[in-house]
C-alpha positions in Angstrom: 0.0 0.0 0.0 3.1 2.4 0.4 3.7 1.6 -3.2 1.3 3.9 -4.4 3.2 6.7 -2.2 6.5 5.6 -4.4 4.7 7.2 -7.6 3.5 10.5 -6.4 3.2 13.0 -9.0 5.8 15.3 -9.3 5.1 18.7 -10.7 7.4 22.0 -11.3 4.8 25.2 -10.7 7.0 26.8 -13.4 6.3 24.7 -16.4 2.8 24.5 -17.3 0.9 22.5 -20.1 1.0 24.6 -22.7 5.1 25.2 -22.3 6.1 21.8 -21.8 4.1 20.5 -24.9 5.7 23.5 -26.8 9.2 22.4 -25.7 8.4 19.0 -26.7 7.2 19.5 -30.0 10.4 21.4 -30.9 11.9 18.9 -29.4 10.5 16.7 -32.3 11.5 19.2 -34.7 14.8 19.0 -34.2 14.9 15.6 -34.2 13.1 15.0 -37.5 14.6 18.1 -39.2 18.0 18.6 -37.5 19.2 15.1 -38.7 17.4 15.7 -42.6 19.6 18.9 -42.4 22.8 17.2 -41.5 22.4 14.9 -44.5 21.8 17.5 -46.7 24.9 19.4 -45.6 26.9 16.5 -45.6 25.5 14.8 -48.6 25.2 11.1 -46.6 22.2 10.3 -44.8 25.4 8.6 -42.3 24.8 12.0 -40.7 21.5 11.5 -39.3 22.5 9.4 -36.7 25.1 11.1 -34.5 23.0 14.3 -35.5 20.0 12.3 -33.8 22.0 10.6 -30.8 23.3 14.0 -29.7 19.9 15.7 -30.1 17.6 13.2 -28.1 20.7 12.6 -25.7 21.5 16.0 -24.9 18.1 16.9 -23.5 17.5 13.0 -22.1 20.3 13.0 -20.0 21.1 17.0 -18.9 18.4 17.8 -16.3 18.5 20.7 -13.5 17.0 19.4 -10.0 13.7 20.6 -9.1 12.9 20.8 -12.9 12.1 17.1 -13.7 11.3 13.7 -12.1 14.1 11.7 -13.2 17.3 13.3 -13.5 20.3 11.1 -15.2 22.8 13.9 -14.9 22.4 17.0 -13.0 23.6 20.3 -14.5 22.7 23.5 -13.4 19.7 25.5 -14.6 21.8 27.7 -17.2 23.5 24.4 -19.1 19.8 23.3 -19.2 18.3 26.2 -20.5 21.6 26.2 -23.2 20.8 23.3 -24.3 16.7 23.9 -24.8 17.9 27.1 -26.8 20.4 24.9 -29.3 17.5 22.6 -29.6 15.3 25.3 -30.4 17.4 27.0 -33.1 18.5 23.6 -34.8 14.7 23.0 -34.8 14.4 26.5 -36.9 17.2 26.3 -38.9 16.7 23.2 -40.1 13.3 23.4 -40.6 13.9 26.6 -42.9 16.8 24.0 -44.5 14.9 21.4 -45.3 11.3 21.9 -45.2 9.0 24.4 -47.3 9.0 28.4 -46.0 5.6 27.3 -44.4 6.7 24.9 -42.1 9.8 26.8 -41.5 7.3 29.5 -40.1 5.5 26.9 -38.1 8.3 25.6 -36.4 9.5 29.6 -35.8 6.0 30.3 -34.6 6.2 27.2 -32.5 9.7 28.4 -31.2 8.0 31.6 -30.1 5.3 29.7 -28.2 8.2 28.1 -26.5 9.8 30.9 -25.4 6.8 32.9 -24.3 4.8 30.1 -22.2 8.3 28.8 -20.6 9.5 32.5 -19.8 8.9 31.6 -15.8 10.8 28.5 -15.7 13.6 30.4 -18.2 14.5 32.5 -15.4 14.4 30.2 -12.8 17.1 28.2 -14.7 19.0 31.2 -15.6 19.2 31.9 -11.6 20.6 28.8 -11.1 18.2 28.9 -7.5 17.4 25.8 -6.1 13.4 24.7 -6.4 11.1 26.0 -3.4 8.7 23.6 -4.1 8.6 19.6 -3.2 11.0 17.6 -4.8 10.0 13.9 -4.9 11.9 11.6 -3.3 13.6 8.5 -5.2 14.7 7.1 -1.6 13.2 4.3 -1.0 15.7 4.0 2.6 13.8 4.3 5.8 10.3 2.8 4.4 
């Protein structure tokens, strides 16, 4: 019955709804387009895959405490907010690369709706303050 306690729901006040599905789709941007980009420059689709490792491992494994559940590697909130703003323009470039000038504009519209809805939890990573909300605990010691 304590098990259910394990799984409590972790939440960061700072990023809502709207700017964590924002991030996430330019998240997928990059990843679809950064990679198509890389083969075009290079000329060998051989340069999708370290283009795609680096893009879904940089975000995956780089987390600032107090900003998500599970963090592999903890960095603090600036190196996380550098890396969200090299996803976001490899997302836009690439898209303008490789894509028509329409969904070059969605993906720089979509960039802007990242940047607005997540301005709160920009500058809390750019303060580099620790979270004053509950953290959950991944210690199972003491139960």
């Amino acid at each position: 019955m304590s098990q259910n306690n394990e799984t409590e729901k972790f939440e960061n006040p700072l990023d809502t709804a709207v700017s964590a599905a924002s991030r996430f789709a330019i998240e997928i941007a990059a990843w679809v387009a950064g990679p198509w980009a890389a083969a075009e420059l290079a000329g060998t689709w051989i340069a999708t895959i370290p283009t795609l490792i680096v893009l879904i491992a940089l975000p995956g494994a780089f987390s600032t405490i107090g900003d998500k559940r599970q963090v592999v590697v903890a960095v603090p909130g600036r190196v996380r907010l550098l890396i969200e703003l090299v996803l976001i323009a490899v997302a836009v470039s690439a898209a303008f690369l490789v894509w028509t000038p329409i969904g070059g504009v969605i993906v720089a519209v979509l960039a802007v709706l990242t940047l607005v809805t997540g301005l709160p939890r920009a500058k809390w990573l750019l303060s580099n303050r620790p979270p004053d909300w509950p953290l959950p605990s991944n210690s199972t010691q003491g139960k």
